[in-house]
C-alpha positions, 0 to 999 in steps of 0.5 A: 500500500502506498500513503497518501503523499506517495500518490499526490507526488506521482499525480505531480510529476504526471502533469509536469510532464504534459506542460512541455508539450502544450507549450511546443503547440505555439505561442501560451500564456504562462502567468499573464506573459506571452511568448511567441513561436521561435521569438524567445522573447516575452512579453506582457499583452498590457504591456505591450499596449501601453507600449504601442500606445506610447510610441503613437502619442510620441509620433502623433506629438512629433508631428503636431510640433512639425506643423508649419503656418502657411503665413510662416512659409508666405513671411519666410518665403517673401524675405528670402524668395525661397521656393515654397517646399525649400521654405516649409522644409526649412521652417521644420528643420528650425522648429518654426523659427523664422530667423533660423530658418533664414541661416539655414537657407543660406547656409543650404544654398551656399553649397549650391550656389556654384551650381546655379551659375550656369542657369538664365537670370533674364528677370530683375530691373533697373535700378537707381542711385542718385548721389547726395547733391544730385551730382553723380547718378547710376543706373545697373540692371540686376537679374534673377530667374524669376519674377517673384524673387525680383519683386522680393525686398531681399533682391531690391536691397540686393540690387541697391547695394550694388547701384550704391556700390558703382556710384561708390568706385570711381575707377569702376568701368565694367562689370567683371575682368572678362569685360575689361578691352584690350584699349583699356589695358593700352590705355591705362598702360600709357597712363603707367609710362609716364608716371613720375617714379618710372623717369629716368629709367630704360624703357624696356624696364619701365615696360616691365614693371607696367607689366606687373602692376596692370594686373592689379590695375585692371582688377580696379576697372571691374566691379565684380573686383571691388571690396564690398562697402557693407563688408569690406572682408569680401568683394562684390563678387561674393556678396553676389554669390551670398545672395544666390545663395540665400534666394536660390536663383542666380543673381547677376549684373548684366551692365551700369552707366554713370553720370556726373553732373557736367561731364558732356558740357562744353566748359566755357572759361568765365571771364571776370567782372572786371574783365567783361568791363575793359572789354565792353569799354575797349581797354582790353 
């Protein structure tokens, strides 16, 4: 005969080992926690519900953060010209601030701006500067590429600066180096023949040593050449560029004409009073 705890310990081990066998059947539930097929992970069914449910509330804030105004990328589109995808894609990567997403913009299209060198900038305008006193005058057209970027309050200060710029630099007669003419260079190359330092000496050393300074001398004949009066720390060839990269179209100037007050007038020496009299009496 066997006692009553002999037979509850053989009933035990009987149902312990058929409990391998309902958990090779697939995924059971064992004390509230699932385990999953070849996974060899566990997991809590609450558990995993408030995870899931967290993750969605973290996404959904995500991108209710990541909302951007219209009238914010209308406002940063009108101070920089940016398209609108570039404006609303900036904006989120400054979390809605206007100023950053200007740097950005700018520092975007800094690395670009090489690239749009070669596209047509046939928009823009005339503009003007007119000196204090009324006595010198310029007209320049600048261009971009599109009507919307001319109209713009970034390239109207673009194109002022450089209309103030032309009116700034006496010596300035083209646009770029590639501009200046070949009677320029003779021209000014005469003016270096006779200056004073350079009497005296052969001719075929004064030649050389007008040689090695007209490059700098025809660097003084092109705008694009010249320091930039706002930022001295680059020329206006950079300034340029700065602005193609900050509207995202190529800025160019195609051509300026100055005027000084009485340059095309025919100078008639003036005679004195006392002279008009002799004359008008005959004591001339």
């Amino acid at each position: 005969h066997f006692s009553t705890k002999t037979v509850m310990l053989a009933r035990h081990s009987a149902c312990a080992a058929q409990r391998p066998q309902q958990r090779a059947r697939g995924s059971s539930v064992v004390r509230g926690v699932v385990q999953r097929r070849g996974s060899g992970s566990l997991t809590s069914p609450a558990r995993s519900s408030v995870v899931s449910f967290a993750s969605r509330s973290v996404v959904l804030a995500a991108a209710e953060a990541q909302k951007i105004s219209a009238k914010d990328v209308k406002a940063l589109r009108d101070a920089t010209g940016a398209g609108m995808m570039d404006a609303k894609k900036a904006l989120q990567e400054c979390n809605g601030s206007i100023e950053e997403a200007k740097d950005w913009l700018k520092k975007k299209g800094m690395a670009s701006a090489d690239k749009k060198q070669g596209r047509v900038a046939a928009e823009g305008g005339i503009f003007s500067y007119v000196h204090l006193g009324s006595k010198l005058g310029v007209l320049c057209e600048v261009n971009c590429e599109t009507d919307f970027v001319a109209r713009g309050e970034k390239f109207q200060e673009v194109a002022n600066d450089i209309a103030m710029q032309i009116a700034a630099s006496p010596s300035v007669e083209v646009v770029s180096l590639e501009d200046v003419s070949e009677e320029m260079l003779d021209r000014e190359r005469k003016i270096e023949m006779e200056k004073e330092d350079l009497q005296g000496k052969p001719d075929e050393i004064k030649a050389k040593i007008v040689d090695g300074r007209i490059g700098k001398i025809a660097k003084t004949l092109a705008l694009l050449e010249q320091p930039f009066i706002k930022d001295t720390n680059m020329s206006v060839a950079d300034y340029l560029k700065s602005a193609t990269a900050e509207l995202g179209e190529k800025i160019t100037v195609t051509r300026f004409v100055k005027y000084n007050l009485g340059e095309m007038v025919e100078k008639v020496e003036k005679k004195s009073f006392a002279e008009e009299i002799a004359e008008a009496t005959g004591q001339a």
